[in-house]
C-alpha positions as CSV (number, residue, x, y, z in Angstrom):
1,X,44.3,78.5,147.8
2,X,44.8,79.9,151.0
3,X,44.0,78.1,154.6
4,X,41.3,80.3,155.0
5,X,39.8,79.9,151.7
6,X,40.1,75.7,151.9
7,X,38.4,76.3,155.2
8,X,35.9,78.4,153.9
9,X,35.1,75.8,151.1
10,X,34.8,73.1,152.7
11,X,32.5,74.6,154.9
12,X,30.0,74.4,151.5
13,X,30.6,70.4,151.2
14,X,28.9,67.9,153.2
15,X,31.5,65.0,155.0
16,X,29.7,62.3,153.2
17,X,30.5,64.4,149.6
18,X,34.1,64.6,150.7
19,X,34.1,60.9,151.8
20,X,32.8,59.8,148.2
21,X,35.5,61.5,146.7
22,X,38.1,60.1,148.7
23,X,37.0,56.7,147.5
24,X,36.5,57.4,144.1
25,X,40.5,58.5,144.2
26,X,41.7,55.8,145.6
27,X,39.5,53.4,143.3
28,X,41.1,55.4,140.5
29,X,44.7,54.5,141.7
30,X,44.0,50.5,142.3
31,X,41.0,48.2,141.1
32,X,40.9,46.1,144.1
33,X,40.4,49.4,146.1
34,X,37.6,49.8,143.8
35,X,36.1,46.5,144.1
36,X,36.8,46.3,148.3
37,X,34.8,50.4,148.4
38,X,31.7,49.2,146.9
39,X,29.4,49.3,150.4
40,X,26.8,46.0,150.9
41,X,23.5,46.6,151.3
42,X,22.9,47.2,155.1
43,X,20.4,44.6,156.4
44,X,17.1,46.1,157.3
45,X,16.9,46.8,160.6
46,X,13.7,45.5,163.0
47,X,10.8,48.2,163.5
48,X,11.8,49.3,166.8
49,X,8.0,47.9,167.9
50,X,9.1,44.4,166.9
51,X,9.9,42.3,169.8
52,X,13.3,40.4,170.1
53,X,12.9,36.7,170.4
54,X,15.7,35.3,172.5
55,X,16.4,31.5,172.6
56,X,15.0,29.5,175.6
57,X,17.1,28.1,178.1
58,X,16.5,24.7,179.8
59,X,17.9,23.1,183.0
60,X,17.7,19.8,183.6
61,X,18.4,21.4,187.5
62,X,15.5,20.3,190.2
63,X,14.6,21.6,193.6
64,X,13.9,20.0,196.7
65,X,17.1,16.8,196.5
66,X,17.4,16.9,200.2
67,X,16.2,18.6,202.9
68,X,15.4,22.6,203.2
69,X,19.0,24.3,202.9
70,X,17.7,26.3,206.4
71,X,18.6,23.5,208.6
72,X,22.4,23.3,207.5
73,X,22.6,26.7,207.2
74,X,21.7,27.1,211.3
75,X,24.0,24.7,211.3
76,X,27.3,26.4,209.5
77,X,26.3,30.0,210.9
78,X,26.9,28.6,214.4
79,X,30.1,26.8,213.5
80,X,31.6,30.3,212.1
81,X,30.0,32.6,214.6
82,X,30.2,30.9,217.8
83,X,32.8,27.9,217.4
84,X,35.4,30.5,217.8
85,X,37.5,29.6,214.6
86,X,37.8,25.7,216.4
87,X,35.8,24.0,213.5
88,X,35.7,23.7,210.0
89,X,32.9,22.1,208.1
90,X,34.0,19.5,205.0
91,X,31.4,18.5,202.7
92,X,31.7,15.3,200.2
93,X,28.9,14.2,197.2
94,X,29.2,10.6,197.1
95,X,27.6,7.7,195.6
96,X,23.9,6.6,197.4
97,X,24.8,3.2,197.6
98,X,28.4,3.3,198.1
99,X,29.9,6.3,200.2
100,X,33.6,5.4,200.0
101,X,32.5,6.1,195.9
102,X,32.2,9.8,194.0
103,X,28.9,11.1,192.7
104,X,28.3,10.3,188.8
105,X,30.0,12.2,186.2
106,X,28.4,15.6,185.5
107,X,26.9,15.9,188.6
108,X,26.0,19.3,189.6
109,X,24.1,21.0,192.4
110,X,23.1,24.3,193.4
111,X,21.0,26.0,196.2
112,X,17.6,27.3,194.7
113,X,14.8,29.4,196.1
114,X,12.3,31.9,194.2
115,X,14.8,34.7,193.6
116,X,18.4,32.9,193.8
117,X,20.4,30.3,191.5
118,X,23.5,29.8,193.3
119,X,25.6,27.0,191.6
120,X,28.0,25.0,194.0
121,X,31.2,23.9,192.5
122,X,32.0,20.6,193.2
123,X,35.7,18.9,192.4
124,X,36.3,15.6,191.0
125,X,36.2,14.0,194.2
126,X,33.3,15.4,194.9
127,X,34.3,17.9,197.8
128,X,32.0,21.4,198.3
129,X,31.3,24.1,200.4
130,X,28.9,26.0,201.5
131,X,27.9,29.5,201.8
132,X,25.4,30.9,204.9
133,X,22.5,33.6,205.0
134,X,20.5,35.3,206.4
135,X,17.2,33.6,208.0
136,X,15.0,35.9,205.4
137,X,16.9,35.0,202.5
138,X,17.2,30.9,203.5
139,X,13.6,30.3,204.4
140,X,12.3,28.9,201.0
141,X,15.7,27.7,199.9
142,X,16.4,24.3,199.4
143,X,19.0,22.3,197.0
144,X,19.4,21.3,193.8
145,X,21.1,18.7,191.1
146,X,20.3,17.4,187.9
147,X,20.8,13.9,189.5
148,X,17.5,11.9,190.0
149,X,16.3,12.0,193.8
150,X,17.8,8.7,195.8
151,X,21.2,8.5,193.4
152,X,23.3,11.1,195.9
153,X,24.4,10.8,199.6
154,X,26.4,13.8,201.2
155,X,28.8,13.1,203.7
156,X,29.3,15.8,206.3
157,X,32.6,15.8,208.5
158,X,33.3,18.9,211.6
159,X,36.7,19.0,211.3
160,X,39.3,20.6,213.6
161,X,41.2,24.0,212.4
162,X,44.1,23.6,214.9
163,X,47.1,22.2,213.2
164,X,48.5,19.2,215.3
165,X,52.1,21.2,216.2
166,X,49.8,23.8,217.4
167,X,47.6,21.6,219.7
168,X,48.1,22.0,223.0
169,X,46.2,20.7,226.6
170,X,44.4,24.2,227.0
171,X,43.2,24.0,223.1
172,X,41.7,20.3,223.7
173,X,39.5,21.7,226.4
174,X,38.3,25.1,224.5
175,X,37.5,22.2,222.0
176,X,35.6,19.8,224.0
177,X,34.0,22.7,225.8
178,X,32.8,25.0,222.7
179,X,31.6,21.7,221.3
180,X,29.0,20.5,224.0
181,X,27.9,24.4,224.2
182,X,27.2,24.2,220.7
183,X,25.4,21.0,220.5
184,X,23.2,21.7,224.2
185,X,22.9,25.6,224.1
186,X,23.1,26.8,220.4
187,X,22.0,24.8,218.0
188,X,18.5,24.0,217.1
189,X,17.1,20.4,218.1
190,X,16.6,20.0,214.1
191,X,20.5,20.1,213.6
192,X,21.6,18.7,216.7
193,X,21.9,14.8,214.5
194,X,24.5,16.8,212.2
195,X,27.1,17.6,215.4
196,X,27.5,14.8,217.6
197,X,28.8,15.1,221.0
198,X,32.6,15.7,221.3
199,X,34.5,14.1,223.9
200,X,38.1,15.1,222.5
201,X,40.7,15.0,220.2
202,X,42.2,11.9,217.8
203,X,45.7,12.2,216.8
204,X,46.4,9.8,214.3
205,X,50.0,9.3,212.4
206,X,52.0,6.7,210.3
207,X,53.8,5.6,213.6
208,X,53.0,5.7,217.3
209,X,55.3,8.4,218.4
210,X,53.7,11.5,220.0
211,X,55.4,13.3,223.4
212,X,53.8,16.0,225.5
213,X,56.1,19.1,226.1
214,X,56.0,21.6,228.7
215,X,58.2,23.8,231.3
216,X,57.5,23.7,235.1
217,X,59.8,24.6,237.9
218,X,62.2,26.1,235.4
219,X,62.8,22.1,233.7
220,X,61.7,21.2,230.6
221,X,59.6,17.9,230.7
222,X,58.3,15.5,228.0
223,X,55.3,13.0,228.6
224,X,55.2,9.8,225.6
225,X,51.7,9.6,225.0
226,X,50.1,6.0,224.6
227,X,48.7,4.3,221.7
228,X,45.1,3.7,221.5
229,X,44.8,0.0,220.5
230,X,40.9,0.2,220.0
231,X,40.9,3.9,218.2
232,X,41.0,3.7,214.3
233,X,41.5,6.3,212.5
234,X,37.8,8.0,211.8
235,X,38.7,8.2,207.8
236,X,40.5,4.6,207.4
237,X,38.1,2.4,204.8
238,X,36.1,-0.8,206.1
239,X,38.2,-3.8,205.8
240,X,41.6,-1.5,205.8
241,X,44.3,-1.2,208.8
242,X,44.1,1.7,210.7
243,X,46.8,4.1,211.4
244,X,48.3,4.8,215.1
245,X,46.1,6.8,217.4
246,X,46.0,8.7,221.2
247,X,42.9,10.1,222.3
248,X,43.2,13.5,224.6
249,X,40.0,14.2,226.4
250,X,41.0,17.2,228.2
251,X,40.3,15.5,231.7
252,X,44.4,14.7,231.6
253,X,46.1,15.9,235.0
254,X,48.4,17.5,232.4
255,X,49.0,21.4,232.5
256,X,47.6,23.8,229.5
257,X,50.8,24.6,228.4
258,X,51.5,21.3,227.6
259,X,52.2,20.6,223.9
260,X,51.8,17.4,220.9
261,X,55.0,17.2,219.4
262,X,54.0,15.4,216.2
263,X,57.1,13.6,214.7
264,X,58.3,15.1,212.1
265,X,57.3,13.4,208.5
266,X,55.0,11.2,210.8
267,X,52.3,12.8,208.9
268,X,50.0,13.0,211.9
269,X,46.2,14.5,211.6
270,X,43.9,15.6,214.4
271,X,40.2,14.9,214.4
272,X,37.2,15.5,216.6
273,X,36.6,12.6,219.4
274,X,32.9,11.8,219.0
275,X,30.8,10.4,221.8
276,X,27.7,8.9,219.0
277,X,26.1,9.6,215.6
278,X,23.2,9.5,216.4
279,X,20.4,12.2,217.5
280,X,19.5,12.8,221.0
């Protein structure tokens, strides 16, 4: 048969025909085609009025754990829009009763309002963070864990983004300075408890070695700076020896220019200097 006549035939035969005998061939050749080709019987398929039953979901998940989420968000939006990068905001789940303890196993939270579900990952030792929003989308917002109410505590730290080799006399003022602008001028009187006063900068380290360096007159000078005997180390547990600290307030005689030289493998971490804890 020619290509034009094949064409022309099996222009008369429907797909499905030609598909049959394809099968039947190849059943003819092997049995175990034969047994493999035989089609099962499709399963009936739902009227296409019948509605879809999916399975329900439950969460164990409940709103209103703390406070309304607004508060801490007026809080964080100020840090990151007007703390000029100076701040960083740490966040740790603990135990109620026990800070210095993690939050029970399986603990989860989220933030919840009428339209959002936005879960919060939380590592093993408890440690979060914390998105911000706009004042539309935050009003009804609030948290939310599937721990009963009383069993958490949350632990809030303002910590400093300045590495310690980078800390220098004019970055300890913008610090104190930013910080009792943000506190007086900025931030609601609701949030004010969560951001004490700052009157400087800790500088803690394994041993009480930290020098001052700067150039003036063309010579290169180094101050020692002093151990603190009555500063401990803000993160050092009740009961436990605290590492070496100075305390720079800014008010030092000391040039801008001047800067910590940490010694090296000393290990040495800044923190915020605050004045109370308590709301004024």
């Amino acid at each position: 048969m020619k290509p034009q006549q094949f064409t022309r035939a099996a222009r008369r035969f429907p797909v499905a025909v030609l598909a049959l005998a394809l099968i039947g061939a190849l059943a003819a050749c092997d049995p175990v085609a034969a047994a493999t080709a035989d089609p099962a019987p499709a399963a009936a398929a739902p009227p296409a009025s019948e509605a879809i039953a999916l399975p329900s979901v439950q969460s164990d998940m409940k709103r209103g754990a703390s406070f309304p989420y607004k508060r801490l968000n007026d809080l964080l939006s100020k840090l990151r829009t007007e703390g000029e990068g100076l701040f960083v905001s740490r966040f740790v789940l603990t135990d109620a009763k026990d800070s210095s303890k993690p939050p029970p196993a399986g603990t989860k939270l989220a933030l919840m309002s009428d339209d959002d579900y936005i879960p919060i990952p939380v590592d093993d030792k408890g440690r979060f963070d914390l998105p911000t929003f706009s004042e539309q989308r935050v009003k009804d917002m609030d948290f939310g864990t599937n721990v009963p109410k009383g069993d958490l505590g949350v632990r809030l730290s303002i910590d400093l983004a300045t590495p310690p080799e980078m800390l220098d006399m004019a970055t300890v003022r913008r610090i104190v300075s930013v910080g009792q602008r943000l506190r007086t001028e900025l931030l609601p009187w609701y949030v004010r408890w969560m951001f004490p006063q700052i009157d400087g900068v800790i500088v803690c380290s394994d041993q009480a070695q930290w020098n001052l360096d700067w150039t003036e007159g063309g010579q290169r000078l180094r101050l020692p700076l002093p151990s603190e005997a009555q500063q401990r180390e803000p993160e050092t547990p009740k009961g436990k020896p605290s590492r070496a600290c100075t305390v720079l307030t800014g008010q030092e005689q000391w040039p801008d220019a001047a800067l910590l030289q940490p010694q090296p493998g000393g290990n040495t971490k800044l923190y915020v200097k605050l004045r109370n804890s308590r709301a004024s």
